[in-house]
FISESE-602117 format. One record per residue (C-alpha): x, y, z. Coordinates in steps of 0.25 Angstrom, whole numbers, padded with zeros to 4 digits, always signed. Last residue first. Layout:
<pts>
XYZ ...
</pts>
This chain:
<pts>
-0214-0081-0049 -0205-0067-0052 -0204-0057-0043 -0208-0044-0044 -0201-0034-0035 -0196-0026-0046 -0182-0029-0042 -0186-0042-0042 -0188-0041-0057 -0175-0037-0060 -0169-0049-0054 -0179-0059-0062 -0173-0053-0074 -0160-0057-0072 -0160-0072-0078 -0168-0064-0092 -0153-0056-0094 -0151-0041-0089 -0148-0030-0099 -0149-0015-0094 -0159-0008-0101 -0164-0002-0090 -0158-0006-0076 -0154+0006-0070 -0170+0013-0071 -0173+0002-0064 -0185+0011-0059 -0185+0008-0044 -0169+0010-0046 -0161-0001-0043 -0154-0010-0035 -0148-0025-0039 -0156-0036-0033 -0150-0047-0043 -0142-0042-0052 -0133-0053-0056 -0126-0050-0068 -0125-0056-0082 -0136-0048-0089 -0131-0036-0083 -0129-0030-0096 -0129-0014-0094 -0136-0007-0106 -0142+0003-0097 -0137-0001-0083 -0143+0015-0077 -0137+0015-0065 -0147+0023-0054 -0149+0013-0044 -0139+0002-0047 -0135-0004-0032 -0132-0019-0033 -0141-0031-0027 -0133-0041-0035 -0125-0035-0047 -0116-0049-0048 -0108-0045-0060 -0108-0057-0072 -0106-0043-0081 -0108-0027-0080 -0104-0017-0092 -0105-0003-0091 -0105+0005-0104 -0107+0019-0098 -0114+0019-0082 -0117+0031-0072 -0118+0022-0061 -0129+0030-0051 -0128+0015-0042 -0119+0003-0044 -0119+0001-0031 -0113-0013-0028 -0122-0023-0020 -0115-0034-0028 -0106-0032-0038 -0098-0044-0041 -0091-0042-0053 -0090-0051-0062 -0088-0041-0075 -0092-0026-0073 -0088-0016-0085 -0086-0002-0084 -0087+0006-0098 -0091+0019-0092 -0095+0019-0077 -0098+0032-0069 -0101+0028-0052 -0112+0034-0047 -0112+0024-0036 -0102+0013-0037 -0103+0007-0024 -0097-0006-0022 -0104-0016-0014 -0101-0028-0022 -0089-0025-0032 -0079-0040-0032 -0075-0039-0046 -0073-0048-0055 -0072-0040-0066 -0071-0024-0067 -0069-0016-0080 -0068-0002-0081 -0068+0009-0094 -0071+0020-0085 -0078+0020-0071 -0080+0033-0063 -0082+0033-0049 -0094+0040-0040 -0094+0027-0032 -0084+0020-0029 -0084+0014-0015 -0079-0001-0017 -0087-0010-0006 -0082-0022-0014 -0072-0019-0025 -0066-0030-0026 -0057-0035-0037 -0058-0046-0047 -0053-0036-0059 -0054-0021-0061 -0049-0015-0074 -0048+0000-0076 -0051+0008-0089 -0054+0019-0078 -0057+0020-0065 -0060+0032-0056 -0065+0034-0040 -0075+0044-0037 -0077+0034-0024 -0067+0026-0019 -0066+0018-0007 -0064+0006-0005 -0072-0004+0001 -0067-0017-0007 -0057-0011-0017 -0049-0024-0020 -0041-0028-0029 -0040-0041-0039 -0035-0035-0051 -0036-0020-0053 -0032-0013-0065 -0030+0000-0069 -0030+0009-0081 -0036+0021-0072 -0038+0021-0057 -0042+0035-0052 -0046+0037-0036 -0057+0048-0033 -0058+0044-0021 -0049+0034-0014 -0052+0027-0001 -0047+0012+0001 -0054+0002+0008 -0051-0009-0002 -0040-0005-0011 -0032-0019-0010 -0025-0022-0023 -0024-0036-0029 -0018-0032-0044 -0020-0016-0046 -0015-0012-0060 -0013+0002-0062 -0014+0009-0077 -0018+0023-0069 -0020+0024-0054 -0026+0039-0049 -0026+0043-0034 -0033+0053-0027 -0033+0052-0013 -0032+0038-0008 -0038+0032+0006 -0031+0019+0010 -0040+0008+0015 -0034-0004+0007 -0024+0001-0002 -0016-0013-0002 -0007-0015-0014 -0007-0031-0019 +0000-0029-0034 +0000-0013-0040 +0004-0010-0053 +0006+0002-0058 +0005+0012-0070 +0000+0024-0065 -0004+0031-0051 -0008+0045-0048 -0008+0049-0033 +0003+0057-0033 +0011+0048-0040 +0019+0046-0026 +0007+0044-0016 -0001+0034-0024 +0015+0027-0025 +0016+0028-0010 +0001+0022-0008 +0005+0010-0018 +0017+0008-0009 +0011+0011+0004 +0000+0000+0000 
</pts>
């Protein structure tokens, strides 16, 4: 950590080209920093405070950012791979060009978050608020959606085919879920939302 910590404090906050293997950031508060073309292979960011942190080019394999932190945060053209992300505090960030697969999200709050060409494979996304998404070209697949926050995110055009979205939260309207593709097998978890059920 007093490494990573020394060179944060070194570049002046402002971070490029390295690799970091096994550093621990657990709990440590951050002012603005910014990480470009940085690879993160088994990282601990869980408790950490950092707003308005940048992470552009980077890639994260198996890390973990349970309970951090980090709202008005910024990712772009960044991969994130079997990490967790549980309790993760984001909300008001901005999402560019992002891929995340295999990722442990449940309880995450994204609220009011802007996502353009983000994508969501395997993830595990249970109880997340996804609420107030501003969303461009978002792609969701095999994500477990169970009892997730959607008021106000409008899934035009968003398979969800292949989740589970069983008891996910919306509007009374369900405005959100207009033309948002679902398959027959899910039909039945839209209708309880209705208070119908089927006999």
């Amino acid at each position: 950590m007093e490494d990573l910590l020394t060179l944060i404090s070194q570049v002046d906050g402002d971070v490029r080209g390295q690799t970091f293997v096994c550093e621990d950031l657990s709990s440590v508060e951050l002012g603005h920093v910014e990480f470009e073309d940085c690879v993160f292979e088994s990282c601990a960011f869980s408790g950490m405070v950092a707003e308005r942190i940048s992470f552009d080019r980077c890639t994260f394999d198996s890390c973990d950012f349970s309970n951090a932190r980090m709202p008005k945060s910024y990712w772009r053209d960044c991969t994130v791979r079997a990490s967790r992300l549980v309790g993760c505090d984001l909300h008001q960030s901005y999402f560019v060009r992002d891929s995340f697969s295999e990722c442990a999200c449940s309880y995450a709050n994204f609220t009011e978050g802007k996502l353009e060409q983000v994508s969501f494979v395997g993830c595990d996304l249970r109880e997340t608020s996804l609420a107030q998404l501003k969303l461009k070209r978002f792609r969701m697949e095999a994500c477990d959606l169970t009892r997730a926050e959607l008021f106000g995110s409008r899934l035009r055009g968003v398979d969800l085919s292949t989740c589970n979205i069983q008891g996910i939260r919306v509007s009374n309207t369900f405005f959100e879920l207009r033309d948002a593709r679902i398959g027959l097998d899910q039909a039945p978890d839209l209708v309880s939302l209705l208070g119908v059920k089927l006999i």
